[in-house]
N, C-alpha and C positions, 0 to 999 in steps of 0.2 A: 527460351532455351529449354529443351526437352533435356533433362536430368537423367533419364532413362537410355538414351541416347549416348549422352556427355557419360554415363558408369560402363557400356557396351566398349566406346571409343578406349577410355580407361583403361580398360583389363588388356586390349589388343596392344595399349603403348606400352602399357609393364610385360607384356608379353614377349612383344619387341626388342626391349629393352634389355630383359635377362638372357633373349640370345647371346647378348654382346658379350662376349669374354672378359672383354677390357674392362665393364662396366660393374661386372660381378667382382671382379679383382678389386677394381679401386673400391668399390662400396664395402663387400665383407672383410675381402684377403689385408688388404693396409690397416687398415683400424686396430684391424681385431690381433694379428699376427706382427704386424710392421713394430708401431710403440714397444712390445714387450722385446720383442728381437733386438732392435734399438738399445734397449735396457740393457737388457742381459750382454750382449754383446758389448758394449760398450763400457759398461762395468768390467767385464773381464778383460776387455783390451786396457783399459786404464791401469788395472792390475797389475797383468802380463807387463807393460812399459814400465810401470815402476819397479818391478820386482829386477826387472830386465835392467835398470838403469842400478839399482842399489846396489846388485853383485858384480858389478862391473869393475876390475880395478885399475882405476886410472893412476897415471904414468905425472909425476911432478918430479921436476929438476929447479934446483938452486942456481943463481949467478950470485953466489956470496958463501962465503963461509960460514956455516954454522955452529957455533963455536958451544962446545959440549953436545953437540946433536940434540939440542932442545927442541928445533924446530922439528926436525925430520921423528923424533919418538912422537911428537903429539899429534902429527900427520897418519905415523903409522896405527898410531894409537886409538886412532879417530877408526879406525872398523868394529870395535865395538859399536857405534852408532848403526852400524846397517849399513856400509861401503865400505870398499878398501882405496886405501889411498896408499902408492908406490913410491918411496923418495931414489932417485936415480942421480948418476953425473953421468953429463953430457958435454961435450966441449962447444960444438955447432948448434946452439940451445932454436935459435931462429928456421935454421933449416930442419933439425929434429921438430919441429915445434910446426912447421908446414906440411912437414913429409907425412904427419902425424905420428911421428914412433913417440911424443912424449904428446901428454890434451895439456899441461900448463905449467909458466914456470914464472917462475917467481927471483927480482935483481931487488937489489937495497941501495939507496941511494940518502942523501940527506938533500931535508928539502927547508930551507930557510929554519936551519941550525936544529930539525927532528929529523929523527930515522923514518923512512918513508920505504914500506914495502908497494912494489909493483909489479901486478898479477899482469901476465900478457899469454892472453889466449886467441882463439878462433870463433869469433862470434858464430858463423855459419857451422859450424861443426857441433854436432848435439854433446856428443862426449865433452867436448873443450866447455862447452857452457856450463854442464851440470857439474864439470871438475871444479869449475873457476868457484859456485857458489860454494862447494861444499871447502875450495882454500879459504876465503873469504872469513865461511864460519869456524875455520881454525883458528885465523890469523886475530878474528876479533877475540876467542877464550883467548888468545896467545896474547892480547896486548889488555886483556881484563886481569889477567895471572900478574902483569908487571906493574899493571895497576894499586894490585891488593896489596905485594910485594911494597913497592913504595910503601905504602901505607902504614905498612903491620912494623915495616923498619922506622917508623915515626911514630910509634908508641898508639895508633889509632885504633879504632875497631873499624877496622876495613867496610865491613856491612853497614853501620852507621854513617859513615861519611858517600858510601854510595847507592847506600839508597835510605835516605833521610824519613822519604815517607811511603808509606805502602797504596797499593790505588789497589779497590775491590770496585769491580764492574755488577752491576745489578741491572738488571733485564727487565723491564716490567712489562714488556708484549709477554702474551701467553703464548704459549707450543700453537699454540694454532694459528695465530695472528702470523707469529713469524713461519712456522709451515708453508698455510696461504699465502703469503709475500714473496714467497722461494717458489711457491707453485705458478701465482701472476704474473711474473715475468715471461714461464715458457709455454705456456696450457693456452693463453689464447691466443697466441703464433702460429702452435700445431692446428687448434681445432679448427679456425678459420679455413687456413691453409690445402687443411686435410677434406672441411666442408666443401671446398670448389670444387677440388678432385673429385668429389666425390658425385659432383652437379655437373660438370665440364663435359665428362664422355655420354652422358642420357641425353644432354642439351645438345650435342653436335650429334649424335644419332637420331632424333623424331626430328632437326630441321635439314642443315645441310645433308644427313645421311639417305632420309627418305627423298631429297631432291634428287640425289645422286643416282638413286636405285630408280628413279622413275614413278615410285606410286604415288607420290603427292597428288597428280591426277588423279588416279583411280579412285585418291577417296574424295576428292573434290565433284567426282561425277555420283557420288551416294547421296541420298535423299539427306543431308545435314548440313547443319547452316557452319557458314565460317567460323562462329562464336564457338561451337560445339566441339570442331577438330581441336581450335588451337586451346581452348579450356580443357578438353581432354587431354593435351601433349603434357602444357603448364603442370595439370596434376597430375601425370608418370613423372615430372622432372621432380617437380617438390618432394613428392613422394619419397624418390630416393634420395635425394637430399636429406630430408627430414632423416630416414632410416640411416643416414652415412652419416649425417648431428650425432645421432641416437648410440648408435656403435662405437663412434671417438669418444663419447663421452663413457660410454661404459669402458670402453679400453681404458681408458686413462685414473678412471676409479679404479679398477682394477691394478693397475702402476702406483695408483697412492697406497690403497690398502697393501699390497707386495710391499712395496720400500719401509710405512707404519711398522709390520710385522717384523723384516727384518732390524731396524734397527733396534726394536725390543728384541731379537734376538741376541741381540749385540750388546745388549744392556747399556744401551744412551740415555741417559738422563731424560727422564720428564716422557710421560705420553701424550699423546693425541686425541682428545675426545671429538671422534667423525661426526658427531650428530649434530656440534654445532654448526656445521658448512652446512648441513639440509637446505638453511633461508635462502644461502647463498644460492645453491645448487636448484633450488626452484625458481628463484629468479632469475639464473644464469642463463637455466636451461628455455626459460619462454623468450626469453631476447635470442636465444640463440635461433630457437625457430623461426622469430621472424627475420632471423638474417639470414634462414635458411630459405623461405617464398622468395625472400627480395633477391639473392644471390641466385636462385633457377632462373627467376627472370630474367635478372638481366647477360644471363649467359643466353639462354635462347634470344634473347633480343641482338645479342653479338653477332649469333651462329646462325641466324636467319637470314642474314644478306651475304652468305657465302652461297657461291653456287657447287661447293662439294666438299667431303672429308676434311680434304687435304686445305683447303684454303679457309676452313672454319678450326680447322687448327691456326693455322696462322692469324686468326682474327683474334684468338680467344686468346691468344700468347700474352698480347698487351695486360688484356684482365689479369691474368693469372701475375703478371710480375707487378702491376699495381697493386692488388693484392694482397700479395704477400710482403711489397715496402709497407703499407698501411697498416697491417697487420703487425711489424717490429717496432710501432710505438709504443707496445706495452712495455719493452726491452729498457727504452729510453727512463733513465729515473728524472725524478722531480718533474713530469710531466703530469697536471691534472686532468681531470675531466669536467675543463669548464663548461659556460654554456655554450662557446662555440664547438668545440670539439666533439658533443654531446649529439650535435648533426650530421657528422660528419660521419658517411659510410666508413664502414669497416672498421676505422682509427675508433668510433664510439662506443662498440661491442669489444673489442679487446679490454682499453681501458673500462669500461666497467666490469668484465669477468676480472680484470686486475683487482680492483677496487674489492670487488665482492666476497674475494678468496683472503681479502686482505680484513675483512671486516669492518668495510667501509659505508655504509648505507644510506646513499642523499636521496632519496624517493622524489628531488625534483629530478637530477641527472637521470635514474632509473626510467621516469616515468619517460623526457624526453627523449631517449635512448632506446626506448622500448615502442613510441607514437611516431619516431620519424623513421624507423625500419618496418611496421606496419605501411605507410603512407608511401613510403620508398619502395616496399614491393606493389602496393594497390596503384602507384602510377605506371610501374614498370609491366606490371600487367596489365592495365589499360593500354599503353603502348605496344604490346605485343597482340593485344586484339585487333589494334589501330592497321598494324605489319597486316595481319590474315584477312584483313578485310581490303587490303589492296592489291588486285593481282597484278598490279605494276610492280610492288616489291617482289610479289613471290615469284613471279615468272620475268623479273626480268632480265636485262640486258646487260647487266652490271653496272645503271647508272647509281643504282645506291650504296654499290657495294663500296670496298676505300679502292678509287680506281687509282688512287697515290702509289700501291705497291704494282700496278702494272707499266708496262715499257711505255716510257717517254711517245714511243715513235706510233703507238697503238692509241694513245690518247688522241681524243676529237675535239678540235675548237670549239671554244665557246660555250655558252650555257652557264649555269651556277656551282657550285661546288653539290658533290653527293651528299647525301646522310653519311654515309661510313667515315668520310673525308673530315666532313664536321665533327661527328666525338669523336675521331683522331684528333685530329686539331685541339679541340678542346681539354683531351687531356693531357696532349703534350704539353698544351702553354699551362696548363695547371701546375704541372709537375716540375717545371722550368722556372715558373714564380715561384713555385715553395724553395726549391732547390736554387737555382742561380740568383733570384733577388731576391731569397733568403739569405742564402752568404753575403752577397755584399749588402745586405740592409746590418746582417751585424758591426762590416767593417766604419759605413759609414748609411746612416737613413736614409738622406736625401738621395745618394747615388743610385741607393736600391730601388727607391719609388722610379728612378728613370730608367734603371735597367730592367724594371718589374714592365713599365708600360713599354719599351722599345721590344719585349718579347711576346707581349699582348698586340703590337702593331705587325712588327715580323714576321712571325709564324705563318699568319694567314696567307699576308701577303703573298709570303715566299710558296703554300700549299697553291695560292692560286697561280702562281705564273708558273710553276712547275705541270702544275694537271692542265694548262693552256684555257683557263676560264676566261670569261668575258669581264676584265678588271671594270669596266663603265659600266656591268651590269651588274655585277656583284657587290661593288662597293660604291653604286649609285651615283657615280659622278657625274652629274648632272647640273648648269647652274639652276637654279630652281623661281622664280617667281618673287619677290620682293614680299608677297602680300602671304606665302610660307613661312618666312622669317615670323613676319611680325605675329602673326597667329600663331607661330609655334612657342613664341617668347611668353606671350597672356594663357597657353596653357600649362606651360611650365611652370609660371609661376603660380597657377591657381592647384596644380600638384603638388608644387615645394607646401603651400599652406598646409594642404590636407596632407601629407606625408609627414610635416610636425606633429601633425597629431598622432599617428600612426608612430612614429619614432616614438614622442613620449610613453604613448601605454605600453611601447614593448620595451622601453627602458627602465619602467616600474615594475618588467614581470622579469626581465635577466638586467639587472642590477652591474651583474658583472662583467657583462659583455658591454654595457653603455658609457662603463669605467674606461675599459680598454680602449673602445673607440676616442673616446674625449684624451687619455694620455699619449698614444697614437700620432691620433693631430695636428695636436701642441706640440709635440716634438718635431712632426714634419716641415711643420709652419714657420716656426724659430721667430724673427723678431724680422723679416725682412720681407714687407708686402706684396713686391713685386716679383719676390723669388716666388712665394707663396704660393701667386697667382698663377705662378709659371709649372710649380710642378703639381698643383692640387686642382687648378682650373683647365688652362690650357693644352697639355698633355694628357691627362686623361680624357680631355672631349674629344680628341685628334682620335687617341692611340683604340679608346672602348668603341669609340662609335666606327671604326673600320671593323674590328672586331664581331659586337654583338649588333648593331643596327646593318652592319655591311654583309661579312661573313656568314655569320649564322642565321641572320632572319632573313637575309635573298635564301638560304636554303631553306628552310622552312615554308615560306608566302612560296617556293618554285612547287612544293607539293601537298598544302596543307590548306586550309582558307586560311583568311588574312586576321580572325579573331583568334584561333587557331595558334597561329604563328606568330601573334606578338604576344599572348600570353605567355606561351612557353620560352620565347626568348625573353619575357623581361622577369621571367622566376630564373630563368640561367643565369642574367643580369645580376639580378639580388643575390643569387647564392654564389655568385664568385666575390662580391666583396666579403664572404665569409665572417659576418659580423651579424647576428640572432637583432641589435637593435635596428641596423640598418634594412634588412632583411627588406620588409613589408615597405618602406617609406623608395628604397630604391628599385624594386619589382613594380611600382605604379610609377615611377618616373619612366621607367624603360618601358613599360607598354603606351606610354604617352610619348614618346620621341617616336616609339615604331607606327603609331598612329601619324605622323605627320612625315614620316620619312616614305610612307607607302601612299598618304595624298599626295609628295611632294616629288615622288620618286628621285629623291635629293639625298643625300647624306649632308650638305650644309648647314639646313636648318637644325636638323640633332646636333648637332656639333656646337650650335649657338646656344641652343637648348641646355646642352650638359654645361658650356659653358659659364654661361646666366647661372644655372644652378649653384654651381660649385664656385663661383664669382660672389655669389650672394650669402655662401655660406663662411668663403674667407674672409670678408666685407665684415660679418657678423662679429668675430672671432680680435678682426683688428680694432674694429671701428665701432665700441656697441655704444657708446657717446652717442655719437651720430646716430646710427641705429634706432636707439632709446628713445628717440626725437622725434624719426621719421614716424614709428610702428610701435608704442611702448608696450602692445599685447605682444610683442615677438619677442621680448625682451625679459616678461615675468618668469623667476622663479618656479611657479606654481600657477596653474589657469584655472580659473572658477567656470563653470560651467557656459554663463555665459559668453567667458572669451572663446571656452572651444567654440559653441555654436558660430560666435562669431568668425574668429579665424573659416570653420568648414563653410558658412555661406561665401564669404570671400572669395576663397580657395571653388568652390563651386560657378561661381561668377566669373571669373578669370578664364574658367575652364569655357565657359561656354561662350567666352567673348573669341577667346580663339577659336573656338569649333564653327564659330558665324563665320567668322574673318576669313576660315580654310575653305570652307563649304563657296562661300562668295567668289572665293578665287578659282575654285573648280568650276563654276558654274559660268566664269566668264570663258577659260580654257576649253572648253568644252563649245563653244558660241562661234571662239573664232577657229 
C-alpha cells in the first residue's frame, strides 16, 4: 500500500466530504450549538411551565359543609405558598367539574366509622392534576392541625409524641462522585448517539453517494489498488467521526462547566473540584475513539451494499435505532459492567463512561472495553477491505444488498440468503431474544429458553421462504451418509475435550461470567432429566443448527471459502451465547459442525453433533456418579498438568479419528 497515494486519496474524501452540507451540519452545527440550545431552552421552558403552573388560580368546590370556613381560609390561605387556590359553590359539581369551569372538588363521607375526604378530579387535564396535588397538600396540614389539636387537648407535647425521633441524612459521596453519577446516566446516551450522527452522513457519502453519482469507476480506472481507495474512505470517515467525538465532548464540558458556574452563582452548597474527572475524562476519551474507528466501520460496511442515497438511508435506519436502544443501558440503574457486558458493542462504552464519571475504576473492565472496541473496528475494517476487493459486491446486482425490503413479486428463486439479509436476520433474532425471551424468561425460565430457540428457528426460516430461497439448499436438507454421523460424533467429542480445556482457563480469567453460566444452568436444568435434555439438548441442536450451520454459513461458504466461512460463523456461534467462559469452547465446536456439515452437505449430522454435546454435558450435571466412573479426569476439581495434556491428546485423537472416518466416506462418494 503506497501511503502517498492512501494521503492524496485522503484529502479528496475530506474534500468530498465538506461539500456535504448535511455533513458539516451534523459534525460542527449539533455538537457544538444543539447541547447548549437544548440547555438553555429547556431550562427556561421548565421555568416558563412552572412559573405558568404556580400563578394559575384554580377553581375548588366543596360537597359538604364547611363548618366555620376552616377548610376554605386554609385553601385560600395556601397562596402565600406560590398558588392560588379558589373555594367556590357549585350545585352540578360533576358537570362543573367536566365542563372544566371548577379543576377539583372535594365530598366527605365516612368510611368505617372515620371522616374520609375525597378529592375527584381529571386525571387528563393538566390544571385538574396540579390542583388535586396542591388540595391533597392542604388536606394533609388540615388533618396534621387536628392531629396536634388532639394532642395538645390531652395535656401532650404534640412535637414529641409525633415525631419521637429526628433522622439526619449524611452523604458520604463527594460533589463529584454524586455530580458524575447525575452526569452517567445522560452524557453516554448523547455522545454515542451524537457520535453516529456524526459518522452516518460521511459513511453514506464516499459509499452509496459516490455509487450514485457514478465516479466509483473513475477512480477504480486510476493507477491504485483496492486497499488504497477503500483505506483512504475508512479514514475521511474516522476522521470525522473522531473530530464529531472530539466536539461533543467539548460541547458537553462546556455544559458542565455552565451548570458548575451557575449553581455557585446560586450559592448551592459544596463545590466541584473538575480536575478530579481528568482520569476519568482520559480514559473516557480513548475508549471513545475506538468506538469511534469501529462505529465508521461499521457504518460504511452498512452503506456499501446500497445501491444509492436514499436506500443506504434505509439501511443505516436499523443501526441508528439499535444504537441508540444500546446506548439507554446506561439509564437502566443497578445494571454492572460485568464481564459479559464489557463485550458487548455500544452497551460497554456507555457503561463504562457511566462508571468513570462515577469514580468507578476496574482496569480489568477498562482494559476489556477498551481491546474488544480496538478488535471490533480492526475486524470491521478487515471486512470492509474484504467489500473493495470484491467487485461482485461493488457492482452488483443487489444480491448482497437486504433484497428482504424489495417486492415479493421482483424476487428470483432460489439460491441462498444475501449478506444484507443475513445481519438482518441476525439482528433481529438478537433483539427478539433480549426483548421477547427476555420477558418471558423473567416470567417463567424454562418457557423463555423455548421461546428464546423457537425465535432463533423462525426468523430465518420465515426470511427464507419470504425472499423464495432454496430451503434444501440453504438449510442442507439432505439425508447424509451414515459414515457422517459417526465421524462427526468422534470429532465432536474430541472438541468437547479440548474445549474443557479452553472453558477452564477462561473461567479462571472472568470468574464471573463462569458463575453466571453455572447458576443459569442449574436453574434451566431443575431436577427433571428428560425435560433437561429436552430443552438444553434437543432444541437447541434443532433450533441453532438451522440458524447458524443453515442460515448463515450457506451464506457465507455461497461467497467466501469454506475456511473462511466456518470461522466467521462459528465466532458468530460463540458470540451469541454471550457468555466470556463459553466464548472460545463454543467457536471451536461450531467451526467443527461446519466442517462436517460442508463434507456432509447435511445439516443432520450437526444436529447430532450439538446434540452429543449438549447430551454429554446434561449427562455430566445429572449423573457425575456415573461420570466419575466412566472418565474420573472429567470430573477433577482442579487438573494437574498432566491430566490437561492428557484430556488435549484425547481430545486431539478423537478429532482425527473423525476426520479419517469423513475423509473415507468422501472418498468412496466420490468412486461411485
Amino acid at each position: 500500500m503506497n501511503f502517498r497515494i492512501v494521503k492524496t486519496l485522503y484529502k479528496k474524501e475530506i474534500l468530498d466530504v465538506l461539500r456535504d452540507k448535511k455533513t458539516v451540519i451534523m459534525m460542527l452545527i449539533v455538537p457544538l450549538i444543539l447541547y447548549p440550545l437544548m440547555l438553555i431552552v429547556g431550562m427556561q421552558l421548565m421555568t416558563s411551565i412552572s412559573t405558568s403552573m404556580a400563578e394559575h388560580n384554580y377553581i375548588i368546590a366543596f360537597d359538604f359543609e364547611d363548618e366555620g370556613g376552616v377548610l376554605k381560609s386554609m385553601f385560600e390561605g395556601a397562596q402565600e405558598e406560590g398558588y392560588s387556590l379558589t373555594v367556590v359553590e357549585i350545585s352540578d359539581l360533576d358537570n362543573a367539574l367536566i365542563n372544566e369551569e371548577i379543576d377539583v372538588y372535594v365530598r366527605k363521607e365516612i368510611v368505617e366509622g372515620k371522616e374520609t375526604f375525597i378529592v375527584t378530579y381529571l386525571s387528563a387535564v393538566t390544571n385538574s392534576s396540579y390542583a388535586t396535588d396542591l388540595v391533597i397538600d392542604v388536606l394533609k396540614d388540615y388533618s396534621l392541625q387536628l392531629t396536634v389539636d388532639i394532642i395538645e387537648e390531652a395535656n401532650l407535647d404534640a412535637n414529641q409524641v409525633l415525631y419521637p425521633i429526628d433522622i439526619a441524612i449524611e452523604d458520604r459521596s463527594s460533589n463529584e462522585e454524586s455530580a458524575g453519577s447525575l452526569m452517567g446516566t445522560i452524557v453516554p446516551f448523547m455522545l454515542v448517539v451524537s457520535l453516529l450522527m456524526g459518522t452516518m452522513y460521511p459513511a453514506i457519502d464516499t459509499t452509496a453517494g459516490e455509487r450514485e453519482r457514478g465516479t466509483l469507476e473513475t477512480v477504480l480506472t486510476l493507477p491504485v489498488t483496492n486497499q488504497e481507495i477503500f483505506f483512504s474512505k475508512f479514514l475521511a470517515v474516522a476522521t470525522i467521526g473522531i473530530v464529531s467525538a472530539i466536539l461533543n465532548l467539548v460541547s458537553m464540558g462546556g455544559i458542565g462547566v455552565y451548570m458548575f458556574k451557575l449553581m455557585q452563582g446560586m450559592g448551592m452548597d459544596g463545590g466541584v473540584n473538575m480536575s478530579q474527572f481528568v482520569p476519568a475524562i482520559i480514559i473516557g476519551v480513548m475508549c471513545v475513539l475506538a468506538f469511534a474507528i469501529f462505529i465508521s466501520a461499521i457504518s460504511m460496511c452498512v452503506c456499501v451494499f446500497a445501491k444509492s442515497y436514499k436506500e443506504a438511508n434505509n439501511y443505516i435506519t436499523p443501526l441508528t435505532l439499535v444504537v441508540m436502544f444500546a446506548s439507554m443501558i446506561s439509564m437502566i440503574p443497578n445494571v454492572s459492567l460485568s464481564s459479559n457486558i464489557a463485550l458487548m458493542p455500544v452497551a460497554n462504552v456507555c457503561l463504562l463512561i457511566r462508571d468513570l464519571l462515577a469514580f468507578k475504576f476496574e482496569f480489568g473492565a477498562i482494559s476489556i472495553v477498551l481491546i474488544s472496541n480496538i478488535l471490533y473496528g480492526m475486524l470491521s475494517v478487515m471486512f470492509l477491505g474484504k467489500i473493495y476487493n470484491s467487485e461482485a459486491i461493488l457492482f452488483s446486482d443487489g444480491s448482497t444488498s437486504v433484497q428482504i425490503f424489495e417486492r415479493r413479486s421482483n424476487m428470483k428463486k432460489g439460491g441462498v440468503p444475501a449478506f444484507g439479509d443475513m445481519w438482518l436476520v441476525l439482528a433481529v433474532t438478537l433483539l427478539m431474544m433480549i426483548y421477547v425471551g427476555g420477558l418471558v424468561q423473567v416470567d417463567d425460565m424454562k418457557r423463555g429458553v423455548i421461546a428464546t430457540q423457537l425465535i432463533v428457528l423462525l426468523i430465518p426460516l420465515l426470511a427464507s421462504i419470504y425472499t423464495k430461497k432454496d430451503l434444501k439448499k440453504t438449510f442442507k436438507l439432505k439425508l447424509p451418509k451414515i459414515k457422517f454421523v459417526f465421524g462427526g460424533v468422534l470429532i465432536i467429542i474430541g472438541a468437547m475435550l479440548v474445549g474443557m480445556i479452553l472453558t477452564g482457563i477462561a473461567g479462571t480469567i472472568f470468574k464471573n461470567s463462569a458463575t453466571e453460566m453455572t447458576e443459569s444452568m442449574n436453574y434451566i436444568m431443575g431436577d427433571n432429566f428428560l425435560l433437561a435434555l429436552l430443552l438444553v439438548a434437543l432444541l437447541p441442536a434443532i433450533c441453532e443448527e438451522m440458524m447458524f450451520r443453515g442460515f448463515v454459513f450457506s451464506t457465507f461458504s455461497n461467497k467466501l471459502s469454506f475456511g473462511k466461512a466456518a470461522i466467521i460463523s462459528g465466532v458468530i456461534f460463540g458470540a451469541y451465547h454471550m457468555n466470556l467462559t463459553q466464548f472460545f469452547a463454543t467457536s471451536l465446536l461450531g467451526i467443527a459442525i461446519c466442517y462436517v456439515a460442508y463434507k456432509s452437505e447435511s445439516l443432520l449430522p450437526g444436529i447430532i453433533m450439538h446434540f452429543t454435546n449438549n447430551m454429554i454435558a446434561t449427562a455430566t450435571i445429572f449423573y457425575p456418579d456415573i461420570v466419575k466412573k466412566i472418565a474420573p479426569v472429567l470430573m477433577k476439581e482442579s487438573l494437574y498438568i498432566s491430566d490437561i495434556i492428557f484430556i488435549l491428546a484425547l481430545g486431539i485423537i478423537f478429532v482425527c479419528l473423525g476426520l479419517l472416518v469423513l475423509n473415507i466416506g468422501a472418498k468412496k462418494v466420490q468412486k461411485n
